[in-house]
C-alpha positions as CSV (number, residue, x, y, z in Angstrom):
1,X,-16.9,14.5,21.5
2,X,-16.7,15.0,25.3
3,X,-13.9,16.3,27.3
4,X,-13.1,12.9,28.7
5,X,-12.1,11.2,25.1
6,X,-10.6,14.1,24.2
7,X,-8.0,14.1,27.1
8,X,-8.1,10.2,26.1
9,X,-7.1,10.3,23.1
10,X,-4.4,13.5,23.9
11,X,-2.7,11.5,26.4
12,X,-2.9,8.7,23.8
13,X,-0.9,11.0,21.4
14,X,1.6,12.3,23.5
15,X,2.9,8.6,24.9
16,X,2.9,7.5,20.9
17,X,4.9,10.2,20.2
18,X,7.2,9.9,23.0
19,X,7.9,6.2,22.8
20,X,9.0,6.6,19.0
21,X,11.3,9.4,20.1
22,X,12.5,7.6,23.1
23,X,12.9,3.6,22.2
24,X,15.9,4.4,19.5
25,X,17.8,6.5,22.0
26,X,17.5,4.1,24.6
27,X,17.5,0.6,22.2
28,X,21.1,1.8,20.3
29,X,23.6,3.5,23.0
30,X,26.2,2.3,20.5
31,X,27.3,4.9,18.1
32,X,25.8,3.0,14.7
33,X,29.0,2.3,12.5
34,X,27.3,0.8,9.6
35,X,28.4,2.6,6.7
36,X,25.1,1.6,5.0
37,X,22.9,2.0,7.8
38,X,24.0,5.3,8.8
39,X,23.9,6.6,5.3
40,X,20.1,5.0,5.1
41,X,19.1,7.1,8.6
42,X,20.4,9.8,7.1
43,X,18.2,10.2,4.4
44,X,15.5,8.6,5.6
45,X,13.7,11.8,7.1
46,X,14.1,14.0,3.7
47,X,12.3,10.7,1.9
48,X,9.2,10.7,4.4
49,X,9.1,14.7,3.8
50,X,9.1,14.3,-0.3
51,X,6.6,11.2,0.4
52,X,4.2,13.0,2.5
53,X,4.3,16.5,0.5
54,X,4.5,15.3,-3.2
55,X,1.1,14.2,-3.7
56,X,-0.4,17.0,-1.5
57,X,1.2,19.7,-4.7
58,X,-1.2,18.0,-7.1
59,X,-4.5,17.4,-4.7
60,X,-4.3,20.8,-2.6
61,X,-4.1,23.7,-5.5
62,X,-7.6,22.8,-6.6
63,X,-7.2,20.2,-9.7
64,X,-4.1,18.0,-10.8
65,X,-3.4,20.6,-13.6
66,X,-2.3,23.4,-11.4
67,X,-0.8,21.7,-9.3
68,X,0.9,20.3,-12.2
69,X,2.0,23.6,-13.8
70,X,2.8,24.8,-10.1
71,X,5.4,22.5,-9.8
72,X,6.9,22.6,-13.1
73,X,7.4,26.2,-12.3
74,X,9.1,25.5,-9.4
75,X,11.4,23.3,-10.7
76,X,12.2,24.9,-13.8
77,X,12.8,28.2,-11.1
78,X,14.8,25.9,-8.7
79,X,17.0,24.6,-11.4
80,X,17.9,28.1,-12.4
81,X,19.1,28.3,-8.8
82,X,16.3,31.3,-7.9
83,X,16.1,31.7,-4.2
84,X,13.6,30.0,-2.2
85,X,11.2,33.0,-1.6
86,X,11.1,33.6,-5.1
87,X,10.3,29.7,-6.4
88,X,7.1,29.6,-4.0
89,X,6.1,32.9,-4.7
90,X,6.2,32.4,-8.3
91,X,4.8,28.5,-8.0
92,X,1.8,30.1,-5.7
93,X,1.3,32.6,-8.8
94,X,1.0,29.9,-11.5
95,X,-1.3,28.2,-9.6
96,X,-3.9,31.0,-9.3
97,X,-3.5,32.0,-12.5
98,X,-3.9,28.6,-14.3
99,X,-7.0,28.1,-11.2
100,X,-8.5,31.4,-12.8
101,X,-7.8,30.8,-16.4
102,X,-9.5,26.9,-15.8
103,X,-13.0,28.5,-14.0
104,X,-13.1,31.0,-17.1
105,X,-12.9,28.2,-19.7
């Protein structure tokens, strides 16, 4: 790739991402007083977040099953109300043990 499409494509970026940020605050000056609607914005963003990092748990530890047994461990630690340190320590733990335990088998 040469420096030209590179610039390209960054300026490319940057007005994408500036347009999506920039149309809804200029579209709606009105404050929004659907009751529905607003209660659909707000949890709109925490939906993307679970849909973009839910199937990266089972497809980045190295096989379904850890990833499996990673996040049963941190839900069985979250439930228990266990601080947030603690579930993704432990979580990161059960994962390279049951990676280890699988490439010994």
């Amino acid at each position: 790739m040469n420096l030209t499409n590179a610039i390209l494509q960054l300026v490319v970026m940057a007005l994408v991402t500036y347009l999506v940020r920039m149309l809804p605050m200029t579209l709606f000056t009105k404050k929004i007083t659907s009751r529905f609607l607003r209660s659909f914005l707000y949890y709109v963003p925490y939906a993307v977040l679970g849909a973009m990092t839910f199937p990266a748990i089972f497809f980045s530890a190295g096989g379904i099953i850890s990833g499996l047994v990673g996040t049963v461990v941190a839900l069985v630690l979250a439930f228990c109300r266990k601080s947030l340190l603690t579930v993704a320590v432990c979580a990161c733990a059960a994962v390279f043990v049951t990676n280890l335990l699988l490439t010994l088998l």
